[in-house]
N, C-alpha and C positions, 0 to 999 in steps of 0.2 A: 185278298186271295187272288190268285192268278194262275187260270186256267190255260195250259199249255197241250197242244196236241203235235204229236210226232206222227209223221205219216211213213211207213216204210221202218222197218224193223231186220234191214238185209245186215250182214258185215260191218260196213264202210260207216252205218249208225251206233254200231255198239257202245265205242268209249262216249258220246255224245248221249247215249242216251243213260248210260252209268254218271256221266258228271250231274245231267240234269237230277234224275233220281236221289244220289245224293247230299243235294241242295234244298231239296224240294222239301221240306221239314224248316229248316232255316229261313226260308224267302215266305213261307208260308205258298207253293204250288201244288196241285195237280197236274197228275202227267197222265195223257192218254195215248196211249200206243196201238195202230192202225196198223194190221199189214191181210195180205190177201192170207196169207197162211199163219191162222192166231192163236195156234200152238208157238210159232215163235215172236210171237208178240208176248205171250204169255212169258215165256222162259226168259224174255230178255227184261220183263219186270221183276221178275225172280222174285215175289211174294212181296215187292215194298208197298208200305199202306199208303203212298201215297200217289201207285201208279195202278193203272187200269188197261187189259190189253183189249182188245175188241179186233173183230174180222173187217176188215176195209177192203173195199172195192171203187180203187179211182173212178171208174166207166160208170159207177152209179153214182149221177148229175146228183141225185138228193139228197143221198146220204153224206155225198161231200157236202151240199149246202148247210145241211144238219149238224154236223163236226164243226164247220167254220162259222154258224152262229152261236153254238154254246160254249167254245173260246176266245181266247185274246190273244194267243199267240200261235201259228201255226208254223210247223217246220217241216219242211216236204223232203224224205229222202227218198221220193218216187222215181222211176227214171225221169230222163230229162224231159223227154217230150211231153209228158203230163202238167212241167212246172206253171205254164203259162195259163192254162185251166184252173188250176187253182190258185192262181194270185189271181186271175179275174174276179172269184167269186171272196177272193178275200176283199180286193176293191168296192164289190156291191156291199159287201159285211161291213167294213170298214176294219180289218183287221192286218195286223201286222204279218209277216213272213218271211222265215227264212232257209235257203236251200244254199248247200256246197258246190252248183252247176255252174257253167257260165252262163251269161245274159245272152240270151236269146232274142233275134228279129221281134218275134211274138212277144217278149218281156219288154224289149224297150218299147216297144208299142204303145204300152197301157202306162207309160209313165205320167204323163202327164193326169191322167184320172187319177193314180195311187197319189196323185201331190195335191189334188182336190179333194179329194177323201182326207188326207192326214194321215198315211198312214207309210210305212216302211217296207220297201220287196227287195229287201237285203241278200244279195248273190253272191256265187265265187267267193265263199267260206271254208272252202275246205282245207286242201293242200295244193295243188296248181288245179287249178285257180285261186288263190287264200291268202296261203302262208308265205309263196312265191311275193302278190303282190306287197302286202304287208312288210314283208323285210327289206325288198327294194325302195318302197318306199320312204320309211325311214332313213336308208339313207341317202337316197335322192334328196332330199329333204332339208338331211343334216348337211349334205354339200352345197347346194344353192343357199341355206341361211347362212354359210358360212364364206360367199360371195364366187362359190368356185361353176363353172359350167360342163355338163357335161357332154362333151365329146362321142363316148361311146358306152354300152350297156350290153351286155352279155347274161343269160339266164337260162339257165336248165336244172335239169329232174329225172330223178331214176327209182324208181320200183326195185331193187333189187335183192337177192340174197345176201343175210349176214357172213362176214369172211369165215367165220368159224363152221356157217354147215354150209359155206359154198365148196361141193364134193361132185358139179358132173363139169366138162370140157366147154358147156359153153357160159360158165359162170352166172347163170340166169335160173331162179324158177318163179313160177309164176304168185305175185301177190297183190294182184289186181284182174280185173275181166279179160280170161284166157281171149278171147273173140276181138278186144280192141288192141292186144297187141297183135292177131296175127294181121289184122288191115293198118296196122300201124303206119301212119305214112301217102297214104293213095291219096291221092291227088297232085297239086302244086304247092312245093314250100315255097314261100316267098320272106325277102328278111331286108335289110338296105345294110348296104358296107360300106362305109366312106364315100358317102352321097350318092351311091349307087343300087338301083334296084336290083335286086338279084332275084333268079326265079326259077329253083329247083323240079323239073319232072320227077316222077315217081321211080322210074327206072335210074333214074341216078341218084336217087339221095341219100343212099346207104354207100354211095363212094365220097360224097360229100361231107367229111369230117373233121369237125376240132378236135381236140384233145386236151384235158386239165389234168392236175394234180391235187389231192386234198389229204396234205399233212396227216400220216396215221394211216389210209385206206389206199394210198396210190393212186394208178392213174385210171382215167376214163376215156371214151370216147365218144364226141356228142354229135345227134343227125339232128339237122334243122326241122323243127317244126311246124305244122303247117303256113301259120297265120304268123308273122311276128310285128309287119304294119300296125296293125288294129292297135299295138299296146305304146305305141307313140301319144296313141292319143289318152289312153289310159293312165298311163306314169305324165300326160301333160311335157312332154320333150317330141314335140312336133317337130323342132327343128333339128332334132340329133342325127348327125350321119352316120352312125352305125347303132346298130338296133337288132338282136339275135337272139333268140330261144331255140333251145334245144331239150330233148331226150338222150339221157346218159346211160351208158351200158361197157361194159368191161372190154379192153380191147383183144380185138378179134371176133366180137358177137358179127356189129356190122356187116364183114366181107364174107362171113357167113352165110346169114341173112341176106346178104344181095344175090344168093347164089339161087334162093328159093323166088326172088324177086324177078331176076331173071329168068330162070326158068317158066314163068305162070304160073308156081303153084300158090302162092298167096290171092289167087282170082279166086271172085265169089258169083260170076256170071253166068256161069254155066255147071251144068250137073255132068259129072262123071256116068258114062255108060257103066251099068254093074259093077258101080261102086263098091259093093256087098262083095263081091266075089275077088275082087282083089287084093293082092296081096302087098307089103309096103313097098317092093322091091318093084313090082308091077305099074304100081302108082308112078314111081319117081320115074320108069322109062317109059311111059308114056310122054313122059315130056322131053325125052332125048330123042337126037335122030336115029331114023332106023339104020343101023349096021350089022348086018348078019355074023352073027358068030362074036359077037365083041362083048365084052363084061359090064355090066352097067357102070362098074364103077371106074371103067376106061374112057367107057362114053363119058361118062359126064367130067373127065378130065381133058377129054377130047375135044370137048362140046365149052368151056369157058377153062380154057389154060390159064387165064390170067387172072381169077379167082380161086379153081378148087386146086387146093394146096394140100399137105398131111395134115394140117388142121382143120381143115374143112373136112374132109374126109373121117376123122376121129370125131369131131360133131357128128355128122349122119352115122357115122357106127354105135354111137350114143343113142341115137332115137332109132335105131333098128331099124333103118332107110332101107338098108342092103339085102333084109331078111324077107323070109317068106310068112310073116306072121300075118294073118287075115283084117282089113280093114273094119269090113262086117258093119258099115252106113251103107243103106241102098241110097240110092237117087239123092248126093253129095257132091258138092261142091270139091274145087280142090282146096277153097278156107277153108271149109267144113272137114274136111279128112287132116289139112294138117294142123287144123286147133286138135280133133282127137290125138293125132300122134303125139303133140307138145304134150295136151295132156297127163299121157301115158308118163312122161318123165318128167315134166318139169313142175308138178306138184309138190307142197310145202310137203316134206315128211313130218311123225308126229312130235318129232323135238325139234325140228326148223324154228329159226326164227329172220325175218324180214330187215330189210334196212332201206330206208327211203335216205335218199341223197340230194342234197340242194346248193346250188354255189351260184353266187352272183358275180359277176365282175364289171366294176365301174373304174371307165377313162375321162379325164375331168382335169381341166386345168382350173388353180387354184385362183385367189384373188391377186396374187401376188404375178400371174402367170405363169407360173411353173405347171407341169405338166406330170399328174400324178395318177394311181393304180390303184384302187382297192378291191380287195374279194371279202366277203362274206360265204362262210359257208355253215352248211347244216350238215348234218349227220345222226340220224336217231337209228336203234337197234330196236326190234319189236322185242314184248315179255315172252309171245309165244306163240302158236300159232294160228292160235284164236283172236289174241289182243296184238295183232301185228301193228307194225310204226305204221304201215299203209292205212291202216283204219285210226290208231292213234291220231294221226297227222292232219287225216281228214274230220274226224269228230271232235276235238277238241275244238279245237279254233268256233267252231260250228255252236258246241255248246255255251262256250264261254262268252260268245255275240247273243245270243237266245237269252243269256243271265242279262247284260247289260241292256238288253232291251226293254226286257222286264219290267226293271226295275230302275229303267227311267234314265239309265247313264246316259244311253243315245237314244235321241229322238230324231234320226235321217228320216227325210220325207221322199218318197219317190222310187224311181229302183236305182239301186246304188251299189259297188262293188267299191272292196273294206281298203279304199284308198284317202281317204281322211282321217287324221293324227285321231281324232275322239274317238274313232272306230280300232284301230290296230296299236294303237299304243300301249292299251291296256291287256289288249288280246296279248300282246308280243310278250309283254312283262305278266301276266299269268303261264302263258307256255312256259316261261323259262323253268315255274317248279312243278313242270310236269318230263323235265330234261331237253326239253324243244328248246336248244340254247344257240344262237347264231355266233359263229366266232369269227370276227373280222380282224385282217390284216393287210398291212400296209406293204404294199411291194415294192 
């Protein structure tokens, strides 16, 4: 028998913790499901005998100790910043762990102790971080066994609305953390292009665009993401000169979106005076210059000509930019007021269903030296608005690692992300009959 405990019972756990549940009779496990709020630990056990929900409180040091001695396997779907806290006392326990985050300063830290323990702090399970690496790597993989080198790597990901109830102007509603897309972006992107470092500020990275196409769904358009250095070292192609991640969204979100960027209202610095008392239309000429007698929505045509278009314009008349509707957050940030407004409209309705999008693209000359093209792409549809592909995408993979750790398939010692064939091979060929099916083609 084999004692599993699940910490975090939010969304993003649900299909993870349904695959484990369902298994857990067959492997012979118990499942112990932990969240601050244990009514819904409860509901997401939904009476199986062979799970248990209980109230968890990360900040209480003993009760964590408590949970991670009377297990064998822990999986933390806490936020991020708790992971490191609890794979330390997994390291004292000597217990294994797994989280859909990425590897954290604080996580690689303790690697070398989790490789003297024996034991497993298996990361970046989910969906980007996951599923991404997992499929590149296979065929990373299959191209170098097959004598070819590669050249260049391209990889992005989109959260987005299914085509059939994608119904408002900017093609997006939200099926993931309203709060990390509205700072989506802040900082430095940085990425290499044909031996060259490249290093996007903030204020321009929503003018800084690829664009793909994927057979059946059309086109996209992708803004570079923060970090894309770091995964040189990750996919092990330290030497490649072009190396790119991106964030995919419908075209025309972007030059949208840069119109809010430009302006400051995606800043989280400063609090709006009598934020409460304003109205949307008040909000958005705050941030235009003052011109007496002018229309805001003059100004702000006035104010960046070479962004707000009649499409930009029919976006903000979509969120009711123009109008006099009441904000009603005191002492609010401008993120904070324009997560509310997104909010307001760009919520799953009750028969929405989600689509996550994934496509790789590898440049690679072969043994032969010829000089060849392939994409991989993904495409899942969520069932609903509950069981969206955003959580499918990120719990499966998640649960189906927790099984094979179990039960002995892998034994990675240390902290590791699921870039080794014994880890993703198996995961990749279980997705498939959950329709997480990658279709690669040769260009």
């Amino acid at each position: 028998m084999k004692n599993i405990c699940i910490l975090g019972a939010g969304l993003s756990a649900t299909s993870m913790i349904d695959y484990l549940l369902q298994r857990a009779e067959k492997y012979d496990w118990n499942i112990r499901l932990g969240d601050f709020n244990e009514a819904l630990a409860e509901e997401k056990i939904n009476g199986n005998p062979r799970g248990k929900s209980f109230k968890f409180d990360v900040k209480d040091s003993q009760q964590l100790e408590t949970e991670i001695q009377k297990s064998d396997i822990i999986v933390s779907m806490m936020p991020a910043m708790f992971h490191h806290l609890i794979a330390e006392k997994c390291v004292l326990f000597g217990k294994n762990m797994l989280t859909a985050s990425y590897i954290s300063n604080e996580m690689k830290a303790i690697n070398e102790k989790a490789i003297e323990a024996g034991i497993g702090l298996y990361n970046e399970l989910g969906v980007d971080p996951g599923i991404d690496h997992m499929s590149a790597m296979k065929v990373i993989n299959e191209i170098q066994a097959d004598g070819g080198k590669l050249t260049a790597f391209f990889s992005s990901t989109g959260g987005l609305i299914a085509p059939t109830y994608d119904n408002n102007p900017w093609n997006y509603k939200f099926t993931w953390n309203p709060r990390n897309v509205v700072v989506a972006g802040q900082g430095i992107s940085k990425f290499i292009r044909n031996g060259m470092y490249k290093y996007v500020p903030y204020r321009q990275l929503f003018r800084r665009l690829m664009t793909t196409h994927i057979d059946g769904y059309g086109d996209f358009e992708i803004y570079p993401n923060r970090d894309s250095l770091s995964y040189r070292e990750t996919y092990n192609l330290k030497d490649i000169p072009t190396l790119f991640r991106g964030t995919m969204r419908r075209p025309g979100y972007a030059n949208a979106w840069n119109v809010f960027v430009q302006l400051g209202i995606t800043d989280d610095t400063f609090v709006i005076e009598n934020s409460e008392l304003m109205t949307y239309r008040e909000f958005l000429n705050a941030f235009l210059p003052f011109e007496e007698g002018v229309k805001v929505e003059e100004k702000l045509k006035n104010y960046l000509p070479n962004l707000v278009n009649d499409d930009v314009i029919n976006k903000f008349n979509f969120l009711e930019l123009f109008s006099n509707k009441k904000i009603g957050i005191a002492k609010a940030t401008p993120a904070v007021i324009l997560q509310k407004i997104l909010e307001d409209k760009w919520q799953l309705d009750d028969q929405d269903k989600d689509m996550l999008v994934m496509q790789h693209r590898f440049e690679f000359t072969d043994k032969n030296g010829k000089n060849r093209i392939k994409t991989s792409s993904l495409i899942v549809e969520g069932e609903s608005k509950k069981l969206t592909a955003m959580a499918k995408t990120v719990g499966l993979p998640l649960g189906i690692a927790t099984k094979l750790v179990a039960t002995g398939k892998v034994k990675i010692k240390g902290v590791s992300a699921p870039v080794m064939p014994e880890l993703y091979l198996p995961i990749l060929e279980e997705l498939k009959s959950f329709g997480i099916i990658f279709t690669e083609k040769e260009l």
